[in-house]
Biopython code that builds the backbone (N, CA, C, O; Angstrom):
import numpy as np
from Bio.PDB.StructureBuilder import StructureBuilder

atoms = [
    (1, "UNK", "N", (83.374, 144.176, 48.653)),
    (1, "UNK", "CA", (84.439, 143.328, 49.143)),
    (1, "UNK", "C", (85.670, 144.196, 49.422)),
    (1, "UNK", "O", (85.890, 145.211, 48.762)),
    (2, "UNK", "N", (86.449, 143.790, 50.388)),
    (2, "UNK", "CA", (87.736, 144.913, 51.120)),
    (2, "UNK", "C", (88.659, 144.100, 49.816)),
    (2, "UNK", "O", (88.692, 143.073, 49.139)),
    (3, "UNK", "N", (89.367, 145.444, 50.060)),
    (3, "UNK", "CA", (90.741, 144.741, 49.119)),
    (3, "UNK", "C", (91.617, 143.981, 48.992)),
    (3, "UNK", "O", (92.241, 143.594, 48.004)),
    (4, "UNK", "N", (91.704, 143.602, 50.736)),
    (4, "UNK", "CA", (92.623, 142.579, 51.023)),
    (4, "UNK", "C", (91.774, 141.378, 50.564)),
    (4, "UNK", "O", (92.434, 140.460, 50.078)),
    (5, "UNK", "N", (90.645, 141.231, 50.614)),
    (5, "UNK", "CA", (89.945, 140.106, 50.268)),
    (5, "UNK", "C", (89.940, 139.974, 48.858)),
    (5, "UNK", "O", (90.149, 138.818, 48.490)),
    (6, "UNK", "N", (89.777, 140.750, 48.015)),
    (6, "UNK", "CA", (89.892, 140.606, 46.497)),
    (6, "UNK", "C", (91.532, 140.466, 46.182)),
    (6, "UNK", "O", (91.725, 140.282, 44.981)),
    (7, "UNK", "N", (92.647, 140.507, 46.910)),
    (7, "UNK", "CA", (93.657, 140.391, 46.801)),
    (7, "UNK", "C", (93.877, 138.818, 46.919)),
    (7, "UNK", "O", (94.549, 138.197, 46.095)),
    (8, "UNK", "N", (93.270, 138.243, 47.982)),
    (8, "UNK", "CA", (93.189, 137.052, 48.540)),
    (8, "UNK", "C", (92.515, 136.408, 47.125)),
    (8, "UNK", "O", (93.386, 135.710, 46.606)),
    (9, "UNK", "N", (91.722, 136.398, 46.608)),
    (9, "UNK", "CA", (90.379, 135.776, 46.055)),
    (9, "UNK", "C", (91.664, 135.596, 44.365)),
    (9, "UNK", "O", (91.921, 134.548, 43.773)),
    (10, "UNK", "N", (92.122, 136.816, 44.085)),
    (10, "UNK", "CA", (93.315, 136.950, 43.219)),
    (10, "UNK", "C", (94.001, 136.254, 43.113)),
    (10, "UNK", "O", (94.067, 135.693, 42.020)),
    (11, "UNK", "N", (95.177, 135.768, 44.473)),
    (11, "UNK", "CA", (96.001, 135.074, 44.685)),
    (11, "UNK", "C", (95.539, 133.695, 44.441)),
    (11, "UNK", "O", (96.153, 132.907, 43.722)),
    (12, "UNK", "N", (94.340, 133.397, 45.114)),
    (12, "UNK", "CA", (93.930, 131.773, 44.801)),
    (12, "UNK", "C", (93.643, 131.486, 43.551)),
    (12, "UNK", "O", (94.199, 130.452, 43.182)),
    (13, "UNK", "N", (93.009, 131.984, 42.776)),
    (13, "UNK", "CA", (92.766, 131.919, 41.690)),
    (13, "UNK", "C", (94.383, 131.966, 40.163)),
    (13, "UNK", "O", (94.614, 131.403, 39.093)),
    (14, "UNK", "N", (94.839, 132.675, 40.775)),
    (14, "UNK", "CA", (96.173, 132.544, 40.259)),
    (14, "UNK", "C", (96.896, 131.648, 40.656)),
    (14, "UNK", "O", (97.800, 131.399, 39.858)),
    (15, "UNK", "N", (96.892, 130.753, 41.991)),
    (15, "UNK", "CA", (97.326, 129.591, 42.344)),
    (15, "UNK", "C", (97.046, 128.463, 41.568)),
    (15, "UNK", "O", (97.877, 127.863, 40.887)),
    (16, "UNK", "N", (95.737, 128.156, 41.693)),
    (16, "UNK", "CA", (94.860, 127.451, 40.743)),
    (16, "UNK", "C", (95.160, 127.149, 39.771)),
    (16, "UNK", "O", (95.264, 125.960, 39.471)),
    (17, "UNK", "N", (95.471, 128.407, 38.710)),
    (17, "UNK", "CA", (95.337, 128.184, 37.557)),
    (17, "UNK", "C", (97.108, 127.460, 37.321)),
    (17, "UNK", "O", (97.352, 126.625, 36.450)),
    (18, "UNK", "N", (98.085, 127.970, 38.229)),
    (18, "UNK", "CA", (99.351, 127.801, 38.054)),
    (18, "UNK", "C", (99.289, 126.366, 38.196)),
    (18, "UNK", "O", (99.826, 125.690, 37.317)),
    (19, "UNK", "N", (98.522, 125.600, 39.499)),
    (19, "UNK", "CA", (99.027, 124.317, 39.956)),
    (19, "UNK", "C", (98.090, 123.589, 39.203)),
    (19, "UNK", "O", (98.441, 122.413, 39.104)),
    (20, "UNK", "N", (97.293, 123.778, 38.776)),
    (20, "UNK", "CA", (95.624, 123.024, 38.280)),
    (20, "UNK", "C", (94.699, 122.209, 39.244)),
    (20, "UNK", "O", (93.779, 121.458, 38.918)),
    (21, "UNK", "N", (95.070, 122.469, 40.300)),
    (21, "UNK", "CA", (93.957, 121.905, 40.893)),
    (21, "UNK", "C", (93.356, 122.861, 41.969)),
    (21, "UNK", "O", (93.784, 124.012, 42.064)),
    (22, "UNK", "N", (92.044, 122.239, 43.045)),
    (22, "UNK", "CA", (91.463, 123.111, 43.518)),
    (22, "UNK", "C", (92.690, 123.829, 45.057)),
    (22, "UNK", "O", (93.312, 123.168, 45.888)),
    (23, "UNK", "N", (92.614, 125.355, 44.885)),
    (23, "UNK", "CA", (92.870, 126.108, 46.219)),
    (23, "UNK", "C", (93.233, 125.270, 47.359)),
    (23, "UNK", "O", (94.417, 125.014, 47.582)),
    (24, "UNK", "N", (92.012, 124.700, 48.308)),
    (24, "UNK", "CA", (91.375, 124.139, 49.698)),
    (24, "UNK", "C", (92.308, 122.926, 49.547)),
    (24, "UNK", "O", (93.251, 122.786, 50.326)),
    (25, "UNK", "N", (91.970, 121.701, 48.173)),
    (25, "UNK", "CA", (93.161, 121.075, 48.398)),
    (25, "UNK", "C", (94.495, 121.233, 48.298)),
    (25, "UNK", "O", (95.237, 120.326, 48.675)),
    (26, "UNK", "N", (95.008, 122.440, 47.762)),
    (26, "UNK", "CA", (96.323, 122.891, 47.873)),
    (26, "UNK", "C", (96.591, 123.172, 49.223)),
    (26, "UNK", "O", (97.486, 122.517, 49.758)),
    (27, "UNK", "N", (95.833, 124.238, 50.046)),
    (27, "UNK", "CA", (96.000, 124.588, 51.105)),
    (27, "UNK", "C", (95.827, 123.482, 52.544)),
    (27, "UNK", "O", (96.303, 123.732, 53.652)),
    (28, "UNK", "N", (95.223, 122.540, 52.274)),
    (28, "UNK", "CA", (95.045, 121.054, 53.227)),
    (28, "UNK", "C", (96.668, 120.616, 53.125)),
    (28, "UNK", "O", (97.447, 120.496, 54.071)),
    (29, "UNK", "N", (96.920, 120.430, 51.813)),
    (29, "UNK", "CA", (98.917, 119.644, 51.458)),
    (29, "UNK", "C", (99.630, 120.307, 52.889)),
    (29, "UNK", "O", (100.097, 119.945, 53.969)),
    (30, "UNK", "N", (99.421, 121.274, 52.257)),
    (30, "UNK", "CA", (100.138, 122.337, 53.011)),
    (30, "UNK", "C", (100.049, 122.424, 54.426)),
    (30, "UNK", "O", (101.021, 122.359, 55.178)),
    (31, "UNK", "N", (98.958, 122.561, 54.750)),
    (31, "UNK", "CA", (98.334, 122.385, 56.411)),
    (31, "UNK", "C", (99.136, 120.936, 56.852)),
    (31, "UNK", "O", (99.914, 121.043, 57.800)),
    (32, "UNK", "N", (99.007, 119.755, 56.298)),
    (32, "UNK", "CA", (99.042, 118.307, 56.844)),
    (32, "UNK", "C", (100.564, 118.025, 57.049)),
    (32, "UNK", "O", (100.975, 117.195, 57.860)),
    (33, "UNK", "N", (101.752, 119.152, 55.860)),
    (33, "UNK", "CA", (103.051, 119.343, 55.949)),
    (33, "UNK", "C", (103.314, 119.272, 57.379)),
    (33, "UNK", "O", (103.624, 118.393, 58.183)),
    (34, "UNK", "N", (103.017, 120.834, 57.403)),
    (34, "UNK", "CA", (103.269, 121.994, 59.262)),
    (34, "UNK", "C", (102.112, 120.869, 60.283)),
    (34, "UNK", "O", (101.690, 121.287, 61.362)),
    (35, "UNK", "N", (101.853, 119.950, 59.941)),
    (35, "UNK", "CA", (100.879, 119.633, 60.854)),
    (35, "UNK", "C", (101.842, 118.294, 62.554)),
    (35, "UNK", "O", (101.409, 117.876, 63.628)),
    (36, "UNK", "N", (102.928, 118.180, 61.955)),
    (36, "UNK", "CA", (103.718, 117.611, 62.728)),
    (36, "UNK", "C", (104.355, 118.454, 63.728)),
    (36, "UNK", "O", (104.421, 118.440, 64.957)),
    (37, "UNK", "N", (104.900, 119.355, 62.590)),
    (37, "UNK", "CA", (105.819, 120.356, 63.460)),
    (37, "UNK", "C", (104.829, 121.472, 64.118)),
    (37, "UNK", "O", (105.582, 122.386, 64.457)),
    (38, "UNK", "N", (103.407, 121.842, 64.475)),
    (38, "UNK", "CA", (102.565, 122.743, 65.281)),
    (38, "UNK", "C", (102.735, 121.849, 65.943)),
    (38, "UNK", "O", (103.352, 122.271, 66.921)),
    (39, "UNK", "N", (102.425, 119.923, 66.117)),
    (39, "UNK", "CA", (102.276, 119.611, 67.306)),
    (39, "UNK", "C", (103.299, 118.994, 68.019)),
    (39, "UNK", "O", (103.021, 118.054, 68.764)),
    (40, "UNK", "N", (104.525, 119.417, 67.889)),
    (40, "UNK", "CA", (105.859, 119.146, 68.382)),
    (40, "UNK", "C", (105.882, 121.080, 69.569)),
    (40, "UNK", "O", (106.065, 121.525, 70.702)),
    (41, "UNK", "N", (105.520, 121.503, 68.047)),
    (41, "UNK", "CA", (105.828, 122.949, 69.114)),
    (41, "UNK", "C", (104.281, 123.251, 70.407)),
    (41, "UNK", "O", (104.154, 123.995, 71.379)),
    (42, "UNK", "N", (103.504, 122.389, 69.837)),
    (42, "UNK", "CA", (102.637, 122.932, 70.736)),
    (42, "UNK", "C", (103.046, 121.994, 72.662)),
    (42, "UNK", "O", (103.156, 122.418, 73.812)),
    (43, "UNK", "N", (103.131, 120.704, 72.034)),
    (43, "UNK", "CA", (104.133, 120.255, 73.831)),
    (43, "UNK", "C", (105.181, 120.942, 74.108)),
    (43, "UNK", "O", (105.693, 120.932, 75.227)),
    (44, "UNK", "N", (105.572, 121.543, 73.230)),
    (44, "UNK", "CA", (106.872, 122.152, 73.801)),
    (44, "UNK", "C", (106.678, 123.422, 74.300)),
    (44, "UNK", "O", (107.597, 123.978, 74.902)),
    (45, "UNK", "N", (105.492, 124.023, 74.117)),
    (45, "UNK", "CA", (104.973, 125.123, 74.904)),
    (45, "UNK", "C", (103.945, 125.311, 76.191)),
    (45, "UNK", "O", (103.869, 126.043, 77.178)),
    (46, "UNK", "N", (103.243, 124.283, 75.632)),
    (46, "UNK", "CA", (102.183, 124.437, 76.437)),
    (46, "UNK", "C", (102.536, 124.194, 77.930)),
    (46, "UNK", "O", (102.150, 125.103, 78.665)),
    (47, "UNK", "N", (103.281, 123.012, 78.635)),
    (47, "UNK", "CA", (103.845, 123.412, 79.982)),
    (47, "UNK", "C", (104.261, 125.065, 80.661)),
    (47, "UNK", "O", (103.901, 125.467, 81.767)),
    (48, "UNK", "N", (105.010, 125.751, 79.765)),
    (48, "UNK", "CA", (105.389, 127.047, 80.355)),
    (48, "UNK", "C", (103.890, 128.270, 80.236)),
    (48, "UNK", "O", (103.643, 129.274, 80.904)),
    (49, "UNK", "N", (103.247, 127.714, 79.256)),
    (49, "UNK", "CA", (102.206, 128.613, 79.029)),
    (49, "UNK", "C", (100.738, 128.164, 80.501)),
    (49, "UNK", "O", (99.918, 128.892, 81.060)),
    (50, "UNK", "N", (101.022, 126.750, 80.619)),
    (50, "UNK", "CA", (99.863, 126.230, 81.887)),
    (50, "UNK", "C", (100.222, 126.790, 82.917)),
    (50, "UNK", "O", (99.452, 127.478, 83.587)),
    (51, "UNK", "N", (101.581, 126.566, 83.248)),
    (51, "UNK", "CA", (102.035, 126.741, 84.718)),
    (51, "UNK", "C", (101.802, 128.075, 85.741)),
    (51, "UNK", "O", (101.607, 127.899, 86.944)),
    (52, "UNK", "N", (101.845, 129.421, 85.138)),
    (52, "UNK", "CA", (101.473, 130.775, 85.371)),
    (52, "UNK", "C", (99.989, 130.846, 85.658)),
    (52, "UNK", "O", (99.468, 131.514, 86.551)),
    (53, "UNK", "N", (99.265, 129.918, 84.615)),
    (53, "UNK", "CA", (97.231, 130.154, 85.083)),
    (53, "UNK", "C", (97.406, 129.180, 86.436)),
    (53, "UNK", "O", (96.992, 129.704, 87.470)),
    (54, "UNK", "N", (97.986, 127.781, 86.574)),
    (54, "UNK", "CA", (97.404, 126.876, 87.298)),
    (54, "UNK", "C", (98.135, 127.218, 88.680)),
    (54, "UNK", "O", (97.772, 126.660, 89.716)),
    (55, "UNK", "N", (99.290, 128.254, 88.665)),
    (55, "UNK", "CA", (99.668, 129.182, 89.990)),
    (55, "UNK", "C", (98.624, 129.942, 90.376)),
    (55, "UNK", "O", (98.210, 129.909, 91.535)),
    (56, "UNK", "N", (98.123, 130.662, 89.492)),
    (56, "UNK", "CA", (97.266, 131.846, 89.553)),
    (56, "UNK", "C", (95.626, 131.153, 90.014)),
    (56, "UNK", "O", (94.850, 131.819, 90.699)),
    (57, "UNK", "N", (95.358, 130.065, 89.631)),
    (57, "UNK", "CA", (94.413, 128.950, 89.953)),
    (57, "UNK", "C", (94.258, 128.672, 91.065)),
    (57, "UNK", "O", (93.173, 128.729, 91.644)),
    (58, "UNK", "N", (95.762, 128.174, 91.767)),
    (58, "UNK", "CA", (95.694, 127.453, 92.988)),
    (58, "UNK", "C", (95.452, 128.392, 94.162)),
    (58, "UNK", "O", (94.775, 128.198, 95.171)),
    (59, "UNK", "N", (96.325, 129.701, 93.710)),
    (59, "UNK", "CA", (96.406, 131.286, 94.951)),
    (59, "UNK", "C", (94.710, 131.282, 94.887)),
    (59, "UNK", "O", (94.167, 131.406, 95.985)),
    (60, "UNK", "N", (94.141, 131.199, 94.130)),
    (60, "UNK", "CA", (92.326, 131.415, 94.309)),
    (60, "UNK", "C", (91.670, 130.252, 95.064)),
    (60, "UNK", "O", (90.826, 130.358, 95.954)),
    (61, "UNK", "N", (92.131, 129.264, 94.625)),
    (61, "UNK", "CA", (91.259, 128.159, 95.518)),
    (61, "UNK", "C", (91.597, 128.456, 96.768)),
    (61, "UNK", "O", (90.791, 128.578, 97.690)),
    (62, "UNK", "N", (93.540, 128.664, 96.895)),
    (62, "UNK", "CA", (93.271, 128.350, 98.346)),
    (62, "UNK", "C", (92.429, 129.953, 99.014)),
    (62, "UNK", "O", (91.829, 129.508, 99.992)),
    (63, "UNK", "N", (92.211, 131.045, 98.973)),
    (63, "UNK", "CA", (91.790, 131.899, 99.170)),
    (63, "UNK", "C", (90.007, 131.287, 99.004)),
    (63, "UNK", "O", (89.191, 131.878, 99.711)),
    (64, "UNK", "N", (89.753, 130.737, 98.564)),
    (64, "UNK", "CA", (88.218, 130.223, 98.357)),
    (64, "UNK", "C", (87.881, 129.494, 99.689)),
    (64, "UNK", "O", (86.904, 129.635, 100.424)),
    (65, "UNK", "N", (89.477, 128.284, 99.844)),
    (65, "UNK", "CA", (88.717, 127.061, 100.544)),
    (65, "UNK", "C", (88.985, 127.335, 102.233)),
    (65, "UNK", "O", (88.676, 126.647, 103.205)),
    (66, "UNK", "N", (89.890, 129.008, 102.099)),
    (66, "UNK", "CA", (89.913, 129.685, 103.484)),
    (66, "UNK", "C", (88.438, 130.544, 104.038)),
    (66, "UNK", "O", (88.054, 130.911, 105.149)),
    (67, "UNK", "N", (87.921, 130.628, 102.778)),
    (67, "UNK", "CA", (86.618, 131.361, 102.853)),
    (67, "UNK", "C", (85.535, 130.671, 103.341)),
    (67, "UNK", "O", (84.760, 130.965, 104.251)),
    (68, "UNK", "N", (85.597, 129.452, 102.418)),
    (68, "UNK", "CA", (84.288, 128.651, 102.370)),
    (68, "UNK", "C", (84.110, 128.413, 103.855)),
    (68, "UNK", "O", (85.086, 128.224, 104.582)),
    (69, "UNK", "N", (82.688, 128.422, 104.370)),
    (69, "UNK", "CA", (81.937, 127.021, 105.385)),
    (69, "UNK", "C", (81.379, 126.216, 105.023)),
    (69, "UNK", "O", (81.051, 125.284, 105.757)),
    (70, "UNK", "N", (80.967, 126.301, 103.345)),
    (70, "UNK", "CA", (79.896, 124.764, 103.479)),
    (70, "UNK", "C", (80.916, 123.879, 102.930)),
    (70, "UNK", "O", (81.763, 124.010, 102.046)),
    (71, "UNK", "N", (80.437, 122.542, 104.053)),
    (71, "UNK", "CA", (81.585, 121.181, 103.598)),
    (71, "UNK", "C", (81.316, 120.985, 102.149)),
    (71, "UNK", "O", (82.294, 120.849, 101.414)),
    (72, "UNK", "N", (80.375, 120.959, 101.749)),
    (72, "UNK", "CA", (80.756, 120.494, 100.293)),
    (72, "UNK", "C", (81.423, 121.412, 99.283)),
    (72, "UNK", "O", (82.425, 121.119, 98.631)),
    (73, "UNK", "N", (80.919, 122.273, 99.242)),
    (73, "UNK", "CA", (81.708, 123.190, 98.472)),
    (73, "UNK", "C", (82.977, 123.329, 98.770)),
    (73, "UNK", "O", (83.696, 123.269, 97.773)),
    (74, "UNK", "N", (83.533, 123.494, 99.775)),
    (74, "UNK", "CA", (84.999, 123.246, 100.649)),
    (74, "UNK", "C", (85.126, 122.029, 99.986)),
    (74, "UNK", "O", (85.868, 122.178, 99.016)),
    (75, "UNK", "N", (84.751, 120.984, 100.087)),
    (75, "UNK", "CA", (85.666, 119.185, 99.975)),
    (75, "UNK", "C", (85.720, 119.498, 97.850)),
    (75, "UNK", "O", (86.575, 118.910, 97.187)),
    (76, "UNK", "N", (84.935, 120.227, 97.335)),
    (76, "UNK", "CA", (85.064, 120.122, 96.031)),
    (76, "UNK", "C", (85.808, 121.297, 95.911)),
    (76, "UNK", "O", (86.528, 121.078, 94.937)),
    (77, "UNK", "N", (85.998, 122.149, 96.230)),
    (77, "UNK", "CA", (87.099, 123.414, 95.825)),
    (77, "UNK", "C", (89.039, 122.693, 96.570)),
    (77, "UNK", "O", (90.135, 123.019, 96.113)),
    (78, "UNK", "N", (88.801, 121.822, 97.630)),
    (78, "UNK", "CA", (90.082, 121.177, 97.839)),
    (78, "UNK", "C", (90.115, 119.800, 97.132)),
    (78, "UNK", "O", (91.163, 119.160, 97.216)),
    (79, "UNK", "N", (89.123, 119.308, 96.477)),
    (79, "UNK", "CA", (89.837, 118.197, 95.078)),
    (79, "UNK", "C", (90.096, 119.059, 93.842)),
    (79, "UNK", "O", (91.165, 118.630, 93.407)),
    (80, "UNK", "N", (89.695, 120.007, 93.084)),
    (80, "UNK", "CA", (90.175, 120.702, 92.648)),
    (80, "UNK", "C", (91.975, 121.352, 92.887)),
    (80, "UNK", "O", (92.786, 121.544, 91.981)),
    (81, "UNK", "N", (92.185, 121.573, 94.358)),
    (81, "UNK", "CA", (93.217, 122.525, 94.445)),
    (81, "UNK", "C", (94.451, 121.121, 94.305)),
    (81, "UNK", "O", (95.500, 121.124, 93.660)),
    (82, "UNK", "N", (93.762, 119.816, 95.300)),
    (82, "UNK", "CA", (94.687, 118.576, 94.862)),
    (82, "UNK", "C", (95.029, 118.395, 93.273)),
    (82, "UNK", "O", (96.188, 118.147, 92.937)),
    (83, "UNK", "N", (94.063, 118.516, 92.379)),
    (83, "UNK", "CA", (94.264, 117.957, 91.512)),
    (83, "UNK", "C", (95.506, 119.252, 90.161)),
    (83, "UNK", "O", (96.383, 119.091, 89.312)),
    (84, "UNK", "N", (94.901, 120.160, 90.669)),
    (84, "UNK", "CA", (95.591, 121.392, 90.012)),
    (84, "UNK", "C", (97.087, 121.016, 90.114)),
    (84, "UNK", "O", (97.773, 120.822, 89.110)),
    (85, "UNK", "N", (97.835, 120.867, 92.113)),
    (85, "UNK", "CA", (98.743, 120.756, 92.610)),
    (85, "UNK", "C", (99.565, 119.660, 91.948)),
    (85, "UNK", "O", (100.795, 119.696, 91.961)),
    (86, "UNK", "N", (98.753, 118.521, 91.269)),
    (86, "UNK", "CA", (99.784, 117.462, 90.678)),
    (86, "UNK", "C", (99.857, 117.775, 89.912)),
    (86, "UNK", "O", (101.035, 118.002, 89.635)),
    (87, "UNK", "N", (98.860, 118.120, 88.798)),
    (87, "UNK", "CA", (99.314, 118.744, 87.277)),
    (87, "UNK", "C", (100.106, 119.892, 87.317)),
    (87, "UNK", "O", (100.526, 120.258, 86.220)),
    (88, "UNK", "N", (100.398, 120.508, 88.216)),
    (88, "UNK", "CA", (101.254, 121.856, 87.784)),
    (88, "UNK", "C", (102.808, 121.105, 88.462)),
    (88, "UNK", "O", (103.891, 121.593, 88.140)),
    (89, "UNK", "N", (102.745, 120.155, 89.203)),
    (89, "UNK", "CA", (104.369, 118.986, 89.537)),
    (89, "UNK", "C", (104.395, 118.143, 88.247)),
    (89, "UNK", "O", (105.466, 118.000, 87.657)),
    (90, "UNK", "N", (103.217, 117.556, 87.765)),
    (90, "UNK", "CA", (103.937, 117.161, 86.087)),
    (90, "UNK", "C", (104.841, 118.249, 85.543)),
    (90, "UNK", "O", (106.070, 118.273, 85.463)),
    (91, "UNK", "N", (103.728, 119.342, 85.111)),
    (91, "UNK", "CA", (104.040, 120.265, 83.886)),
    (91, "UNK", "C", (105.598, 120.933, 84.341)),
    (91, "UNK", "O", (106.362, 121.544, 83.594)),
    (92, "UNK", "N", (105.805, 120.598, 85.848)),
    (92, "UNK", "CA", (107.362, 121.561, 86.155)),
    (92, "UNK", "C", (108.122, 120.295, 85.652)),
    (92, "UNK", "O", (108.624, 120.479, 84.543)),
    (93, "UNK", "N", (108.366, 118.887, 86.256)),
    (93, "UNK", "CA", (109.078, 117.407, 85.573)),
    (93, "UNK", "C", (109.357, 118.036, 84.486)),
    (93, "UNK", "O", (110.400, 118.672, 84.331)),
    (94, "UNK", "N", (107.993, 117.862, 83.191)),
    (94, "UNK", "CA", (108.237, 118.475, 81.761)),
    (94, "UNK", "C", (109.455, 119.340, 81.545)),
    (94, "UNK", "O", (110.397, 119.132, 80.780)),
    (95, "UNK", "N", (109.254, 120.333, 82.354)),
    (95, "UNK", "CA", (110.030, 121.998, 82.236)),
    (95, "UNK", "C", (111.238, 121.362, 82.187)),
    (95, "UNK", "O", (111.884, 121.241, 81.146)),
    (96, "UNK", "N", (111.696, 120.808, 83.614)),
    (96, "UNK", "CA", (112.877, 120.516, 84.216)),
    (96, "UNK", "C", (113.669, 119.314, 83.290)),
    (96, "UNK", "O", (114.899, 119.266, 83.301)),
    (97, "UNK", "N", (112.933, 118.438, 82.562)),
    (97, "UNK", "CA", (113.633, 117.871, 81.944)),
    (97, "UNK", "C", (114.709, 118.212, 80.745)),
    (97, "UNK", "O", (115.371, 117.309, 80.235)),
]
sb = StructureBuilder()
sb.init_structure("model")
sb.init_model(0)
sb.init_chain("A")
sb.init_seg("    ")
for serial, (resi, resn, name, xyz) in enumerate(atoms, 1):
    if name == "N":
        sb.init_residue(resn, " ", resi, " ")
    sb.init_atom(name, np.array(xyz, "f"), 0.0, 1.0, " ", f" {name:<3s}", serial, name[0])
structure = sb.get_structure()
């Protein structure tokens, strides 16, 4: 076993014995605390973090649907590029608000 892991295995066990009950449910308390505030920060990121792929998304389709000849593949690579195009006008609303 690495040391950091017997360090780890240490610490819980010394947790344990301090709080008396098991580790996993100590560490769940804890998780369910931060569990509001990850998903406050995670809307509050995830717009600026989408917007850069679903640019980088759309520059490919349209380069695809300039390529393509077969209609279908063309009519499904331009509902794709439609649908990209509104979600990345939400996710800017979001930004801009």
């Amino acid at each position: 076993m690495s040391d950091s892991a017997e360090r780890f295995l240490k610490s819980a066990k010394m947790i344990t014995r301090a709080w008396g009950r098991n580790f996993a449910e100590i560490a769940n308390e804890i998780i369910e605390r931060f569990r509001p505030i990850i998903s406050e920060l995670y809307k509050a990121m995830r717009a600026p973090i989408l917007i850069p792929q679903y640019e980088q998304e759309i520059q490919k389709l349209e380069q695809l649907i300039k390529y393509t000849k077969h209609s279908k593949k063309r009519q499904k690579h331009e509902r794709r590029l439609k649908w990209l195009q509104t979600e990345l006008a939400s996710l800017y609303e979001v930004v801009n608000k």
